[in-house]
C-alpha positions in Angstrom: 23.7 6.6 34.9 21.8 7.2 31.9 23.5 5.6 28.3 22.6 7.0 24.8 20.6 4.6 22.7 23.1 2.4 20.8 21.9 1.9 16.6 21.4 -1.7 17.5 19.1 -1.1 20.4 16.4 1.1 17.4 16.6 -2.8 15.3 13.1 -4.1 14.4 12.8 -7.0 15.9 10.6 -9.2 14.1 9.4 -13.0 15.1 8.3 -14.0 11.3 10.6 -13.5 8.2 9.1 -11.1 5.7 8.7 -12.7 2.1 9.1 -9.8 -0.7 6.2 -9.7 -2.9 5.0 -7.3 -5.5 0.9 -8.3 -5.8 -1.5 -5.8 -6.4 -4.2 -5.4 -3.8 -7.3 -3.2 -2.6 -7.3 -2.2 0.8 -11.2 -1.5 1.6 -12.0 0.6 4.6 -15.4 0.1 6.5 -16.3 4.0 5.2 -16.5 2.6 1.9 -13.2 4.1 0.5 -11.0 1.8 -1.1 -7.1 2.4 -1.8 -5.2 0.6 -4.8 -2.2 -0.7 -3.4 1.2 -3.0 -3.9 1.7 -5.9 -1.6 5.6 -5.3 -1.2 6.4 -8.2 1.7 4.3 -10.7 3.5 4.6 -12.6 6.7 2.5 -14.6 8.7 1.5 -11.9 10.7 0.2 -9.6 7.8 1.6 -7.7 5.1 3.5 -4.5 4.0 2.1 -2.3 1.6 2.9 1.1 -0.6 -0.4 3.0 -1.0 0.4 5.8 -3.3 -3.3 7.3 -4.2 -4.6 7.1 -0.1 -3.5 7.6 3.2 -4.8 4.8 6.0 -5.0 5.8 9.6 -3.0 3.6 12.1 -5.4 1.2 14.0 -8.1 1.1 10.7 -9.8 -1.9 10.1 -9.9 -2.7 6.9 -10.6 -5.6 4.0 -7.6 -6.5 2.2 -8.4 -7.7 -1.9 -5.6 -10.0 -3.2 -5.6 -10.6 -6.8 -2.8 -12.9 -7.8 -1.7 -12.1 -10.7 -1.6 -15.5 -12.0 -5.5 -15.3 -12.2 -6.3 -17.7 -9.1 -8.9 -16.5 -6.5 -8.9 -13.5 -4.7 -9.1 -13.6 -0.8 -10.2 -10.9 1.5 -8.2 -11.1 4.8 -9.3 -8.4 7.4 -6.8 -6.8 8.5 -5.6 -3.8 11.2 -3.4 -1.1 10.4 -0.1 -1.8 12.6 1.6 1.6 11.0 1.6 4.0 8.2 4.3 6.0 7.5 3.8 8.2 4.4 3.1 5.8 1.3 4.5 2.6 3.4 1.7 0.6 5.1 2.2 -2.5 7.7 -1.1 -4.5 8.1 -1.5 -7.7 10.9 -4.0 -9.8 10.1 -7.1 -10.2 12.1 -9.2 -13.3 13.0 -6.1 -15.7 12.7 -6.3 -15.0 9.3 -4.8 -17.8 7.1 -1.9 -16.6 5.0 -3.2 -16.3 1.3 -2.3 -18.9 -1.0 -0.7 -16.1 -3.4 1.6 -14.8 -0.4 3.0 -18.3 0.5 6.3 -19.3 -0.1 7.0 -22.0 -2.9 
């Protein structure tokens, strides 16, 4: 007997809790196009992004610019395009790519 998918069974299920953020970032893509973006939640997994002025294509590999905006030092996490839905962009970080000191909790 088939049952109809209950609401709880579409739940993300996630094994890191998501930090909110708003950090500006610049997503580089190995073509040489770059995207201005907003950092809008981190993890330890990678990060979630609204890119209004591009459109990334899932499974991208791209360079990820983080520029606090307390002026400390940009880092460039690679990263792989997890999803992109519209604007909203999920990126996992590649390499075991250390968390940025800006995205860390305090």
């Amino acid at each position: 007997m088939l049952y109809p998918l209950l609401e709880t069974d579409m739940l993300e299920h996630r094994y890191h809790r998501r930090i909110p953020q708003d950090l500006p970032a610049v997503v580089r893509m190995r073509t040489g196009e770059t995207a201005h973006c907003r950092i809008t939640d981190c993890c330890s997994d990678g990060i979630g992004l609204i890119c209004k002025d591009a459109r990334l294509p899932e499974g991208a590999i791209v360079e990820v610019e983080i520029a606090p905006e307390d002026g400390g030092s940009r880092t460039h996490p690679r990263s792989y395009v997890i999803h992109a839905e519209g604007e909203r962009v999920g990126l996992m970080w590649l390499d075991d790519a250390p968390v940025p000191a800006c995205l860390q909790p305090r």
